[in-house]
Structure formats: structure tokens, C-alpha cells
N, C-alpha and C positions, 0 to 999 in steps of 0.2 A: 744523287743522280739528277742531271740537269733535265729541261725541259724536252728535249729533243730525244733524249734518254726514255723518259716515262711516257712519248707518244709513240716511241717506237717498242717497248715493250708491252705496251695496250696493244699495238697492229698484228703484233705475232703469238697472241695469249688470248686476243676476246674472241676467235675466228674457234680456236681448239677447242677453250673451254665452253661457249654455247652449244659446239657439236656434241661433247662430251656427256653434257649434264641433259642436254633436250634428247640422244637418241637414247640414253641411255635411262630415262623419263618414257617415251614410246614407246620402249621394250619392252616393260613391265604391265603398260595397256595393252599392248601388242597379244603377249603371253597371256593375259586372264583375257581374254576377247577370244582366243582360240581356245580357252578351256573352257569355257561355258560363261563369262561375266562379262557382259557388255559394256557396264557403268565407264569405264573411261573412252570407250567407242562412241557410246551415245553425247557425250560431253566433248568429243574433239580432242583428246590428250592421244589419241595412236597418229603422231601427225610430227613430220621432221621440220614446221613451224615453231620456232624457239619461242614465238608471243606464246603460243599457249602453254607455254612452259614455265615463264618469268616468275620468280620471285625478287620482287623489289630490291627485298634483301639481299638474300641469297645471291642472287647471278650477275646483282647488277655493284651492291654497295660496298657487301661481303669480300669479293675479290678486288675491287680495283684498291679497295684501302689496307690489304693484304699486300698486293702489290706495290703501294706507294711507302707501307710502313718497311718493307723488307727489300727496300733497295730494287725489287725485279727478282727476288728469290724467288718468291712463293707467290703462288695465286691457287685459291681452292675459294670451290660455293656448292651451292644445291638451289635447285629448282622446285617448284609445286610440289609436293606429291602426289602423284597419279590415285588415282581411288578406285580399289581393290573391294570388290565384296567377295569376300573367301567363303560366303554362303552358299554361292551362286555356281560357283566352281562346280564340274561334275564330281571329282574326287578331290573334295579341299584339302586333304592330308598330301595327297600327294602333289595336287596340282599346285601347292603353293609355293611348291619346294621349285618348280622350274620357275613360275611366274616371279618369284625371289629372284631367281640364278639368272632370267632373262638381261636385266641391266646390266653385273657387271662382267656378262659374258658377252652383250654386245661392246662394251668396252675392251677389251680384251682384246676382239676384232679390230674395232677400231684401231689400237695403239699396233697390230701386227700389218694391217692396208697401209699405215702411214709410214712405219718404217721400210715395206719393201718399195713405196712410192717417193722415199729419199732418193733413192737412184736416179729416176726421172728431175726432180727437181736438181741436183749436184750435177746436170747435164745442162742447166739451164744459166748461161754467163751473165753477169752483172746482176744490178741491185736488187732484180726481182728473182733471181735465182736465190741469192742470197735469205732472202724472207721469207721465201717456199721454203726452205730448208728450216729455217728457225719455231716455221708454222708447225711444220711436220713434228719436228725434235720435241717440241712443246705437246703437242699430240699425243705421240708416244707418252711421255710424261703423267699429264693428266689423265689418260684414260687408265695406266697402269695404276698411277694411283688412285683415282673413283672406286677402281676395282677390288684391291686390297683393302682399302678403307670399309665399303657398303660389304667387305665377306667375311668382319670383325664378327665372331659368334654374339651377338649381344642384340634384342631388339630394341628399337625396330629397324635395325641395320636391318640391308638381305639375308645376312651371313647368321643374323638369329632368327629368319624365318623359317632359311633352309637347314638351320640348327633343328629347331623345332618338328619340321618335318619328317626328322630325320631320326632324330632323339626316341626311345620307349617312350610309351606315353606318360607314364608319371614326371621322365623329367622334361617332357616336352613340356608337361600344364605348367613345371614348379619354373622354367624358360619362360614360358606365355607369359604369366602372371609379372615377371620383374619387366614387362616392355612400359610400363608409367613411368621408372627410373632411369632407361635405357639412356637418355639425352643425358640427364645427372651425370651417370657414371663416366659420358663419353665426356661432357667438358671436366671435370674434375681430372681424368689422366689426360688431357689435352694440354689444362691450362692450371692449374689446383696443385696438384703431385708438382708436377716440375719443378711448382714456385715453390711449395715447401722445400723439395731439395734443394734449389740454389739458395735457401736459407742456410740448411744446414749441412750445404757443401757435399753433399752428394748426388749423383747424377741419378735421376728419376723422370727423367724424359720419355716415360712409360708410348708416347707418340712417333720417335723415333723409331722405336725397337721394334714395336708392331707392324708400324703402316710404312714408317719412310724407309729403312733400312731395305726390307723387303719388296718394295714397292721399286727401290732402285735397284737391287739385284734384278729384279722381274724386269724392269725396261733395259737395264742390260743384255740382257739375253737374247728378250724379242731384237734389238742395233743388232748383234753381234749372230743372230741365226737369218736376220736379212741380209747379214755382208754390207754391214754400216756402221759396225760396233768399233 
């Protein structure tokens, strides 16, 4: 990909994914601020300002060299973590399970506004119509997959919060207790597995099967029930 190439796919990828990863970052303070925990309120993280969201890494280095390495295929990151005291919750059992689900259900939203907002942009002629539309597409994209990804049952995904929540209590503690490992396991089926299989010639792209596959049926349907698919 030439130069003209990698600036134009920076202009239609850092616009979706900063909305993506920051609202979706404010939801989860949003959520515990209304159930009783102010801690990300009083520190500025309920707030559609991407600064207080940045991770160096994550939002800034993470993707664009994602993006550089895979030609314009992929771009993925993460943002701060917002800070959660599940003490402070009025009902921590319960309330955790939305304040989890808040993120990748503001996603959700997000990728369903951007594709019925395809319309208005495919009404708009020339080059800037064209880049609205690729912002959107990318949109839909990224937020579908945030979403899939953080509802992996595994903590400290969301998806092993609201596991947890959810779970009897026995297997909710014997859940609680693996979230030290939770990063381990995710980069090992991320990047570990796969490579062992293309050692040994079979396909273990345990990544795919979960998040991507899914993730594309899923922003297929939101194109295709806005009449854009």
C-alpha cells in the first residue's frame, strides 16, 4: 500500500475507532455512576473526550501498526480502563452485570446509527461523500466487533463480568478467581494456538471462529436490516 493509500485509510479508521473505544470506555462510567460508584465520575472518564481515554498504546500504536502490518485490513485497540469499584455499587451482583453490558451495548448502538446514517452519506456526491460512507462502513465494523470481542465469557472481558453475574455463585467465584489469567488465555488463542497450527498444518484460528466470523455475520445484518447490506 503506497503512501496515499495508508493516509487515506488513517482518515476513514481513526475517526470510528476513537468513537468506538472512548464511548464505549464512558458507558461503563456512565453505568457505575448511575448505580451507586462515582470513582470514574469524579476522575473525568464519563466524558465523549477521547484525551481522557488514550492509551499510548492501545488507541494510538496498537492500531495504526495493525493497520500498516495488514495492508488496511484490520485495525483493533483499547483505551484506559475506566475504574469500577463494585463495592460501591448498590447491588454489586447485580449491578455489575449492566455496568459490564453498558460498553458493548453502547457499541451495538453505535454500529446500528452508523449504518442507518449510510443513507444520508450515499446521498452525498463526490469525494466527501465517498469517505463518509467508508467512515460509516468502518463504524459499523469496529463497533460490531468491540462488541463481540469484550462479550467473550472470560475475565476481565465484559462478557466475563456479566458471566459472573450471572453464573450460581460457586461458578461465579471459581470465574472470578481465573480473571489474573484472563489476558494469558486471550493472547495465547489470539496469537499462540494459531501459530502452533500453522506449524502443524491445521487451522486453529481459535480468533476467527469466535470474534471475527461472528462479528461479520453480526455487522451483516445490522447493512442488511438498514437497507445497506
Amino acid at each position: 500500500m503506497d503512501v496515499s493509500g495508508i493516509i487515506f485509510q488513517l482518515s476513514v479508521w481513526t475517526l470510528p475507532v476513537l468513537l468506538a473505544i472512548t464511548l464505549h470506555e464512558a458507558a461503563h462510567g456512565w453505568a457505575a455512576w448511575r448505580f451507586g460508584d462515582d470513582t470514574a465520575y469524579r476522575q473525568g472518564r464519563v466524558s465523549a473526550n477521547p484525551f481522557r481515554h488514550i492509551h499510548p498504546v492501545g488507541t494510538i500504536l496498537l492500531p495504526a501498526a495493525l493497520l500498516f502490518l495488514s495492508g488496511g485490513r484490520m485495525m483493533f485497540g483499547f483505551a484506559r480502563p475506566v475504574p469500577v469499584n463494585f463495592r460501591r455499587l448498590r447491588n454489586p451482583r447485580r449491578d455489575m452485570v449492566w455496568v459490564a453490558a453498558a460498553g458493548p451495548g453502547v457499541n451495538m448502538a453505535m454500529a446500528a446509527a452508523a449504518a442507518a446514517s449510510m443513507h444520508v452519506a450515499g446521498a452525498i456526491e463526490g469525494d466527501f461523500g465517498r469517505w463518509a460512507e467508508f467512515n460509516l462502513h468502518n463504524a459499523v465494523w469496529i463497533n460490531t466487533l468491540l462488541a463481540v470481542f469484550n462479550m467473550l465469557p472470560i475475565p476481565p472481558l465484559d462478557g466475563g463480568r456479566v458471566a459472573v453475574g450471572l453464573l450460581p455463585p460457586p461458578l461465579a467465584v471459581r470465574l472470578a478467581r481465573a480473571e489474573p489469567y484472563g489476558f494469558a488465555v486471550i493472547i495465547a488463542a489470539v496469537f499462540i494456538v494459531p501459530w502452533i497450527g500453522g506449524k502443524l498444518g491445521i487451522d486453529l484460528d481459535v480468533f476467527h471462529w469466535l470474534v471475527l466470523l461472528p462479528a461479520e455475520l453480526l455487522s451483516q445484518a445490522i447493512l442488511i436490516a438498514a437497507g445497506v447490506g
